[in-house]
C-alpha positions in Angstrom: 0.0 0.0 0.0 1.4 3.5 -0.9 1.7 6.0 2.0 -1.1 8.2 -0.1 -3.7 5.1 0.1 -2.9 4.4 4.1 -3.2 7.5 4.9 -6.5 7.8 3.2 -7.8 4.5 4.8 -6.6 6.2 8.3 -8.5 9.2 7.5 -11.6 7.0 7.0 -10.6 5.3 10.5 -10.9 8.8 12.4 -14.3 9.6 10.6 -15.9 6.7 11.4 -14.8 5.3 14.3 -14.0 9.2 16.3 -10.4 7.8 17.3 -7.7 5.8 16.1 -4.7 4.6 18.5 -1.0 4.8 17.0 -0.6 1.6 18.2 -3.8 -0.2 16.5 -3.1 1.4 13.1 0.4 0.5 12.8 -0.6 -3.0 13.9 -3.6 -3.1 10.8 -1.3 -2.0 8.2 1.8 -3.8 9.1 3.7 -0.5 9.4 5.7 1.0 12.2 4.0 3.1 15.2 6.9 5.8 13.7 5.3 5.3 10.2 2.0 6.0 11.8 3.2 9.3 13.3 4.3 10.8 10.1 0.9 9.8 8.5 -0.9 11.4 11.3 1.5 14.2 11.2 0.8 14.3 7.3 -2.9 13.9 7.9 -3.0 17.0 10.7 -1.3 19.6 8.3 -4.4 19.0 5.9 -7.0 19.9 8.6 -8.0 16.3 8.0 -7.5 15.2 11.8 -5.7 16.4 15.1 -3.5 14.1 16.9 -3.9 13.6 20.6 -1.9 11.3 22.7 -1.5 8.0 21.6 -3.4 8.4 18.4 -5.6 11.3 16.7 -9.3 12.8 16.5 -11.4 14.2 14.2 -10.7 17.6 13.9 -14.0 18.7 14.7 -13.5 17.1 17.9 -11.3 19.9 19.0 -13.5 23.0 17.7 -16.9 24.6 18.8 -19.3 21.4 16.8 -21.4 21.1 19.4 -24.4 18.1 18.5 -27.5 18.9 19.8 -29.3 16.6 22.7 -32.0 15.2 20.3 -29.4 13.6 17.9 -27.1 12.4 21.2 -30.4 10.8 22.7 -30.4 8.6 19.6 -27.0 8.2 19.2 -25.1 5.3 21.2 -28.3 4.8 22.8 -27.7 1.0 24.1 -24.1 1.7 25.4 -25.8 5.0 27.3 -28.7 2.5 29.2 -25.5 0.1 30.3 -23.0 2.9 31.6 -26.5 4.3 33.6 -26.8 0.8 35.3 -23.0 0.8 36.7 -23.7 4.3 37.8 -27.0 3.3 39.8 -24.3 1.4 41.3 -22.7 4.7 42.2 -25.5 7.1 43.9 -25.9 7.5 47.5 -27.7 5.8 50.1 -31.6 6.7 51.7 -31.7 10.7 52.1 -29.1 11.2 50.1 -28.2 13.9 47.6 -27.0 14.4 44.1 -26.5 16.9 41.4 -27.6 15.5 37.3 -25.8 17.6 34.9 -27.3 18.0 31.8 -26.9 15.3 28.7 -28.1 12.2 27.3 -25.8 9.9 29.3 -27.3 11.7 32.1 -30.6 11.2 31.4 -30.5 7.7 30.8 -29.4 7.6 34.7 -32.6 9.7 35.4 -34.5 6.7 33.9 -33.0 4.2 36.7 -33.0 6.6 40.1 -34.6 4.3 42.4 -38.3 5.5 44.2 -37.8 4.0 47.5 -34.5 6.0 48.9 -35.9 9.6 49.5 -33.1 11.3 47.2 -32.4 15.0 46.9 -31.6 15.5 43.4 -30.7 18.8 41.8 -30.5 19.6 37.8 -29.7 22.0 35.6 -31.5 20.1 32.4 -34.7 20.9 31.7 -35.7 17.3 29.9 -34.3 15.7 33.3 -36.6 18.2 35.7 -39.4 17.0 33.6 -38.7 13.4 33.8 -38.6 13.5 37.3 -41.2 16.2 38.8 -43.5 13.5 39.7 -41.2 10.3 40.7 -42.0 9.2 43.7 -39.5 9.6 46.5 -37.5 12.1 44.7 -37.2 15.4 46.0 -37.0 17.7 43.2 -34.2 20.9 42.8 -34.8 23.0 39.2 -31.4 24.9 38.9 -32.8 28.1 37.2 -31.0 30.1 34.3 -30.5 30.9 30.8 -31.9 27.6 29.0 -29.5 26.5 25.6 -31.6 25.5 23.1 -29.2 23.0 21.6 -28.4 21.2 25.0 -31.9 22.2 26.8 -29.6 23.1 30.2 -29.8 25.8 32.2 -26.7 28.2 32.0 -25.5 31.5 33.3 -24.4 33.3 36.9 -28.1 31.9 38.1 -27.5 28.7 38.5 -23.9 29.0 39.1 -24.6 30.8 42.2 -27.0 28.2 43.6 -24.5 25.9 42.8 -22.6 27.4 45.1 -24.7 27.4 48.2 -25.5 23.2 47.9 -23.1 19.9 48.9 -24.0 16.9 47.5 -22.9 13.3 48.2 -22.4 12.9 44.6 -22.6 15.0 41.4 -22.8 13.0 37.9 -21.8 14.7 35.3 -21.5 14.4 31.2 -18.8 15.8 29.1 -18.1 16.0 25.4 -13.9 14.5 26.1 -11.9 13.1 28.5 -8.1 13.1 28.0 -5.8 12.0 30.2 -3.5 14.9 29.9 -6.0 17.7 29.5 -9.0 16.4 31.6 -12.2 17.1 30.9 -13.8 19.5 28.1 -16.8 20.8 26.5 -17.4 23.4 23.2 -19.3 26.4 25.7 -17.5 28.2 28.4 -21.6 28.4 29.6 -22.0 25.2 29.9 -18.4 24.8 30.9 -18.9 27.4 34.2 -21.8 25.0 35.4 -20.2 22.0 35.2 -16.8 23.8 37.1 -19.7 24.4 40.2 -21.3 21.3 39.9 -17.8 19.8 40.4 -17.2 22.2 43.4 -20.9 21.0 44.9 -19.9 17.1 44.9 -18.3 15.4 47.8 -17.6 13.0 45.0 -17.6 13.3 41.4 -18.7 10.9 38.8 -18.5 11.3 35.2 -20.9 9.5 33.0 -18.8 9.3 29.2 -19.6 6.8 26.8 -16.6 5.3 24.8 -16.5 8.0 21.7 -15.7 10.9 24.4 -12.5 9.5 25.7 -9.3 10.7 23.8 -11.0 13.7 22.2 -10.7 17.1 23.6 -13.2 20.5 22.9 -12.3 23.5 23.4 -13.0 24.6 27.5 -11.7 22.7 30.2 -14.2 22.3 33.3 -12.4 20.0 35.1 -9.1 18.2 35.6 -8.8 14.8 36.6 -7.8 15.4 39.9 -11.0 16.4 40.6 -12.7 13.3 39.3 -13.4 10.2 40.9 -14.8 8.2 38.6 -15.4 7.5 35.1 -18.3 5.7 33.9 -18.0 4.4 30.3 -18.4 1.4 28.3 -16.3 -1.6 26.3 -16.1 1.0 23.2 -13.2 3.1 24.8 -9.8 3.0 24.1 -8.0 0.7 26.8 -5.1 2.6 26.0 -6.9 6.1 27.5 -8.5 3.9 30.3 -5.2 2.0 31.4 -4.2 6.4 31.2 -6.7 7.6 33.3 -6.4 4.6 35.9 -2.8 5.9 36.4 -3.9 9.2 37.2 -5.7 8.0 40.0 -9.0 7.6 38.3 -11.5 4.6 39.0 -12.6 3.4 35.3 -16.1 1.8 35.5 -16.5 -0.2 32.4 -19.8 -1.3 31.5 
């Protein structure tokens, strides 16, 4: 194969699967990891893709492409109702407390909150308040703000200030990437200043990420991982980024 048709076919990779590893390339196409490198390097300089470590992303990955929440509801939707049952594992005992960010992954956790522990469970997402204004044994906290049309959530110095005056046993959040190096990121600094005080609210921090968000990075950082606890994903992510975030003191939940 000629270095113009491999790099095509790794182009293709990128699109269609969100992220390629050096590693898993090289070993497809019988070439060196080094070989792989230059491709990728090749690749970058044509606004085709932008490497990462350990491998590349699209390039959209890293700008302000931001999908809105009724195509992410349909979108990975099985892998979304399996990382929501290991995080039931995750929420807090009778009379405890938590905060739902915004999202699909989210959501699908919504679905599963059990009726017979008398939970206190703030949101910011207006879908979510909705879904769960009449459970039974939930009490109910509407975080109050700006709503984004694209990601229906609540944004703005409104609900950042209540943020600030609640502690939860556990906040659960989304994100659109999760690098080991850079931590994790989203395409709105509003959405981004929410999710920086729903991290501040949690006594512990869960993040709810299904495979195709780890190893891509957006462009504002909300969190690093030293302020994470958890991950919450499933058998589509890179065991490279996992085996990456385990070493930086993450727990890796894989459903």
């Amino acid at each position: 194969m000629y270095a113009e048709e491999r790099q095509q076919a790794i182009a293709t990779l990128v699109t269609e699967q969100g992220r390629v590893a050096v590693t898993a390339v090289a070993e497809q196409f019988g070439v060196t990891t080094e070989t792989v490198r230059r491709d990728l390097a090749v690749l970058e300089r044509s606004g085709v893709l932008r490497r990462v470590h350990g491998g590349a992303v699209p390039a959209a990955a890293l700008t302000l492409v931001e999908t809105a929440l009724a195509e992410r509801n349909a979108t990975r939707a099985e892998a979304k109702r399996k990382i929501a049952a290991a995080a039931a594992d995750l929420l807090p005992g009778p009379g405890g407390s938590l905060l739902l960010d915004g999202g699909s992954t989210t959501a699908a956790l919504a679905e599963v909150l059990p009726a017979d522990r008398n939970l206190f469970v703030a949101t910011n997402s207006v879908p979510i308040s909705a879904r769960l204004a009449t459970a039974a044994g939930l009490t109910l906290h509407v975080l109050g703000g700006r709503v984004r049309g694209l990601t229906q959530c609540a944004v703005g110095e409104t609900p950042v200030r209540a943020l600030a005056e609640l502690r939860v046993d556990v906040t659960f959040l989304g994100a659109n990437g999760i690098t080991p190096g850079h931590g994790l990121t989203t395409p709105d600094e509003a959405e981004a200043s929410v999710k920086r005080a729903m991290v501040r609210a949690g006594q512990r921090v869960a993040v709810l990420a299904d495979g195709s968000k780890l190893g891509r990075e957006h462009l504002v950082r909300f969190a690093t991982l030293d302020e994470v606890d958890v991950v919450v994903t499933d058998s589509g992510a890179d065991p490279a980024v996992v085996a990456r975030l385990e070493d930086g003191g993450v727990e890796v939940v894989v459903a």
